[in-house]
C-alpha positions in Angstrom: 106.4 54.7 146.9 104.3 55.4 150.1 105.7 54.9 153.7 105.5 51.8 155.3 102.4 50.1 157.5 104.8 50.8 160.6 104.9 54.3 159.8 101.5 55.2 159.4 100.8 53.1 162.8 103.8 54.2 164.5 104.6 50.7 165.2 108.1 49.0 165.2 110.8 49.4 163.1 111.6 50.5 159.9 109.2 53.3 160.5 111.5 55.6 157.7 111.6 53.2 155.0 109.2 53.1 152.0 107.4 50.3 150.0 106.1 50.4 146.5 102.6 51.7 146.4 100.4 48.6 145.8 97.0 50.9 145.3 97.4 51.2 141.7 96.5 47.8 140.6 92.8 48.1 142.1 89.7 48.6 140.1 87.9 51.5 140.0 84.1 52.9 138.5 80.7 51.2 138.5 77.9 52.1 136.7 77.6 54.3 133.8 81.1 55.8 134.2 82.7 52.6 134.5 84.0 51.7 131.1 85.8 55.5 131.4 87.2 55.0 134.6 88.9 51.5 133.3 90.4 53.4 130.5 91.9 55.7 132.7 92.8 52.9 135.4 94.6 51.2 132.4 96.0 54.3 131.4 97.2 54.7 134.6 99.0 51.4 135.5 100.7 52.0 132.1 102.0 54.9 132.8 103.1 54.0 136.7 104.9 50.2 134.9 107.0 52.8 132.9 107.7 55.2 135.6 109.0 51.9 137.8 111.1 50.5 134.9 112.6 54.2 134.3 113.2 54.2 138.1 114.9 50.6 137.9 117.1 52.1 135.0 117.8 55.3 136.9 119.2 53.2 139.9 121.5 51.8 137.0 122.8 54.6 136.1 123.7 55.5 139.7 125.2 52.5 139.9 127.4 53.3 137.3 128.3 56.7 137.9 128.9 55.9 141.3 126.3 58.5 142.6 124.6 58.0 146.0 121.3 58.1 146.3 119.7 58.8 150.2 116.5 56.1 149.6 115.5 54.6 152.0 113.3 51.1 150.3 112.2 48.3 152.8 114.2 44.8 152.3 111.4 43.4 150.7 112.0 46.0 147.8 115.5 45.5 147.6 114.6 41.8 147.6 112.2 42.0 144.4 115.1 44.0 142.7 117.0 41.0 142.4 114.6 38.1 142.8 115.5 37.2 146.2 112.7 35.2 148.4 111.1 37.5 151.1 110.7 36.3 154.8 108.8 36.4 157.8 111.1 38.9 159.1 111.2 41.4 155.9 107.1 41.4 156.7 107.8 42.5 160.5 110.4 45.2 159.2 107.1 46.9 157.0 103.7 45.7 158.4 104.5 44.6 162.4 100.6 43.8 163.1 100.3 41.5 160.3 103.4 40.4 161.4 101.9 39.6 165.2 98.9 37.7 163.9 100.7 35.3 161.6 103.1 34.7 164.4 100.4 34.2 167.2 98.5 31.8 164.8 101.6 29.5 164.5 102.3 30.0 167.8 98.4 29.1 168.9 98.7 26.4 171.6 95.6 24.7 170.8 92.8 24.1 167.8 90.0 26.3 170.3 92.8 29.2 170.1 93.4 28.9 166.4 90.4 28.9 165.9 90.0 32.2 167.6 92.9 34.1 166.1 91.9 33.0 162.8 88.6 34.0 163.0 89.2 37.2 163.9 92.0 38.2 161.1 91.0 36.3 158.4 91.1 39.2 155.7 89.2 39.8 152.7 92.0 38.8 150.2 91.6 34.7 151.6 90.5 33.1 148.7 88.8 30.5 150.9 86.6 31.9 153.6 86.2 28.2 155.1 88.3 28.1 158.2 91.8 26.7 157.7 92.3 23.6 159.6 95.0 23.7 162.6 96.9 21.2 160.9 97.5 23.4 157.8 98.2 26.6 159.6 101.6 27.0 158.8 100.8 26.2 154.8 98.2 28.9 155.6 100.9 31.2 157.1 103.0 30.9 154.3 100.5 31.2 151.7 99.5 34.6 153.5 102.9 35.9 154.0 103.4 35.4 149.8 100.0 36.9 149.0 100.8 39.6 151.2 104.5 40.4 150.0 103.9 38.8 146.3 102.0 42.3 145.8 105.5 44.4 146.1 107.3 41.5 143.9 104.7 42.6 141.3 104.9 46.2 141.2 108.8 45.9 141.8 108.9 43.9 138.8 109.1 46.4 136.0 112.0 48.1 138.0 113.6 45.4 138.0 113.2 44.9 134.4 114.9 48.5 133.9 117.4 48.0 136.4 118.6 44.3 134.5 118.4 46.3 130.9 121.0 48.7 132.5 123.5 46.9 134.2 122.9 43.4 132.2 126.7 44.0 130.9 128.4 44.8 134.4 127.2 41.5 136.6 124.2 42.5 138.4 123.4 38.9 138.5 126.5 38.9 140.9 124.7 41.1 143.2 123.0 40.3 146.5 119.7 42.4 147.6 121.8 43.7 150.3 124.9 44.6 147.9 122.4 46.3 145.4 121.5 48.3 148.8 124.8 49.0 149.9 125.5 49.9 145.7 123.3 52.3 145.7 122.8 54.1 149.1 126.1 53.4 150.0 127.4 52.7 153.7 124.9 53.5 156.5 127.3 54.3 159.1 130.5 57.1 158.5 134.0 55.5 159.6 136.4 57.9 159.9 139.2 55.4 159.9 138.5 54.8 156.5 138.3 58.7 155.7 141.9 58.8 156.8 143.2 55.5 154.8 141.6 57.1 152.2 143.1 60.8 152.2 146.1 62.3 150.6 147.8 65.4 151.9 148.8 68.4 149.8 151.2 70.7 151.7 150.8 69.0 155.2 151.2 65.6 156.5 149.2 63.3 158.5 151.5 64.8 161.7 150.4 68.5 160.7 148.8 69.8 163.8 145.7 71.2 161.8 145.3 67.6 160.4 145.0 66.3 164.0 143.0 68.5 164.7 140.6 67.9 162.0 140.1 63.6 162.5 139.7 64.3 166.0 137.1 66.7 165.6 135.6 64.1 163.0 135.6 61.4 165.1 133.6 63.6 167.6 131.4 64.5 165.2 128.1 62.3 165.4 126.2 60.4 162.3 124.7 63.3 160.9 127.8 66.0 161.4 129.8 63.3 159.8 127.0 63.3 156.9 126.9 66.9 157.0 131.0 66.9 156.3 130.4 64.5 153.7 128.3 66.3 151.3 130.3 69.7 152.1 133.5 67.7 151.5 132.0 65.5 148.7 128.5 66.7 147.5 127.5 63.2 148.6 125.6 62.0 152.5 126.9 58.5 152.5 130.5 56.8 151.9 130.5 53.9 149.0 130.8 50.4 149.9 132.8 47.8 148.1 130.6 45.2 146.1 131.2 42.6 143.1 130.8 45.6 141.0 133.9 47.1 142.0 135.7 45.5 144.2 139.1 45.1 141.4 137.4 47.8 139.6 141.0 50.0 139.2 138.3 53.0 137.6 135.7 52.8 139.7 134.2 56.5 139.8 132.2 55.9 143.3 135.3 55.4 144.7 136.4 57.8 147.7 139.2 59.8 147.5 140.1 62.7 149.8 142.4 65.5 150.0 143.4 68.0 152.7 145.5 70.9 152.1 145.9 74.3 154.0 144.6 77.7 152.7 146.9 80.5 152.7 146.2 83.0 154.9 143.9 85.6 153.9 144.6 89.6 153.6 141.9 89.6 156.4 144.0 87.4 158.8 147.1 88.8 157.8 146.7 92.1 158.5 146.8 93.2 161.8 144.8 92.2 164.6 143.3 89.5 162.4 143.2 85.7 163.1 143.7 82.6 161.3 141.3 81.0 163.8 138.5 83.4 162.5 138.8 81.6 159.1 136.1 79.3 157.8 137.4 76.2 155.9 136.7 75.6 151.9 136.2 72.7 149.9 135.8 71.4 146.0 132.7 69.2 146.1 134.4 68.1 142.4 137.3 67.0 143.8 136.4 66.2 147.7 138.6 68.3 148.5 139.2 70.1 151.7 140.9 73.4 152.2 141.9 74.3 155.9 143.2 77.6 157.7 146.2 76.2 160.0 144.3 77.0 162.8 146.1 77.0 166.2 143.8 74.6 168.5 141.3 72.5 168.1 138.1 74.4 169.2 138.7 77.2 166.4 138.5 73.8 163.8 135.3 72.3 165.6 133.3 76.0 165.7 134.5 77.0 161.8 134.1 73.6 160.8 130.5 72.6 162.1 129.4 76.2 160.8 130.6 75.4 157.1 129.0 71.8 157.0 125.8 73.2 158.7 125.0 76.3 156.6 126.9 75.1 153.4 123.9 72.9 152.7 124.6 73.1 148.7 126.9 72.2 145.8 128.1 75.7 144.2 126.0 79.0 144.8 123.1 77.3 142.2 120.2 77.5 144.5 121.2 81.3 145.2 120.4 82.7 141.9 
């Protein structure tokens, strides 16, 4: 995968998402090295075809497992997953000044501009170099816009090959390209509402002062603190979103399930002169679980709090040994 035409141009949105790398389908050699260079072209697409149907089959087992994965595809990508049709508007969201130049030329007010526009951004891949007449410029949009995103159907295909093999018996025909999205990168925004109608309480209660504490602190807490919280809480950046998949799914293991209970006091804090307040918080990524000091006000939470979730950056102490 490569970034998108936006990216590289800094040009309009979706300037962090990524589209399948199209490069690997062109020819390559001449002359006496050419039959060599073929082989290893041929070699090459082979290997790349099996790479994208492993990485269809990986996003299956994601799926599954109910393990959120922080990848950021263009629509168009999530579109060939599932076979959806792409439109003019998944081509602005990747490639904006291909984007401007079909719109211009079916915007063009007369033949004399057409004819200018299309002169000047007729590309190398037009089968036809005879000028499209003004009466067939929107066939001659469309046909462009296909050509143009037909190339990420095609090198999507094999992952979506691996992706049907793996979830053939769990109804990914039911799926949308935007549920598939959703299924596997889960929610794009954080609600903390739904943190709380999700959380269960072990030794406190929703009207625990500590507890207050902490959901008004989250709901403070911009995108990425939230995020942050998340993976300390969780091991995971993003919150699952219901789908077909497992929407009366009773054992759906992507589900979200906190728990908050309170830490007792440390020898530290109990001894004298020392301070529950001083305490950091602790949580079992395994079980989202969160372990909190009853600290006395709502700053001491906010300060131990943001500390954890931003230098707690790992699951367990494995990337310290």
């Amino acid at each position: 995968f490569v970034p998108t035409p936006n990216a590289q141009h800094q040009l309009g949105d979706g300037q962090d998402l990524y589209i399948a790398n199209t490069n690997y389908n062109e020819e390559g050699g001449e002359g006496e090295e050419e039959e060599d260079n073929n082989d290893n072209n041929d070699n090459a697409r082979e290997l790349r075809k099996l790479m994208m149907e492993f990485f269809g089959q990986f996003l299956g087992v994601c799926i599954r497992s109910g393990v959120l994965l922080d990848l950021r595809l263009a629509p168009v990508c999530w579109k060939a997953l599932v076979g959806e049709t792409p439109t003019l508007d998944d081509l602005k969201m990747i490639d904006k000044h291909e984007y401007n130049i079909l719109t211009s030329i079916l915007s063009a007010d007369d033949e004399v501009a057409y004819n200018d526009i299309i002169t000047a951004t007729m590309t190398d891949d037009d089968e036809d170099t005879t000028l499209p007449a003004y009466s067939s410029r929107h066939k001659y949009v469309e046909n462009r816009l296909q050509r143009y995103l037909h190339q990420q159907a095609e090198c999507m295909r094999p992952a979506r090959l691996g992706l049907e093999r793996s979830l053939s018996s769990i109804g990914y025909d039911m799926l949308a390209a935007k549920d598939l999205e959703h299924k596997v990168v889960g929610a794009l925004t954080i609600d903390v509402k739904e943190m709380q109608s999700n959380c269960k309480y072990d030794g406190c209660t929703v009207n625990t002062p500590v507890v207050k504490f902490l959901w008004q602190v989250l709901e403070e807490f911009d995108h990425s603190q939230r995020s942050s919280f998340l993976r300390f809480i969780w091991g995971q950046s993003r919150m699952p979103i219901k789908t077909p998949l497992n929407t009366n799914s009773k054992e759906n293991s992507g589900a979200f399930r906190m728990k908050v209970s309170l830490l007792t006091p440390s020898s530290s804090s109990s001894s004298a002169g020392g301070r529950v307040d001083d305490e950091l918080p602790q949580a079992q990524t395994c079980f989202c679980h969160l372990q909190l000091p009853a600290y006395t006000n709502q700053k001491a939470l906010h300060d131990q709090l943001l500390y954890a979730i931003t230098n707690c950056v790992s699951i367990d102490n494995d990337f310290n040994h």
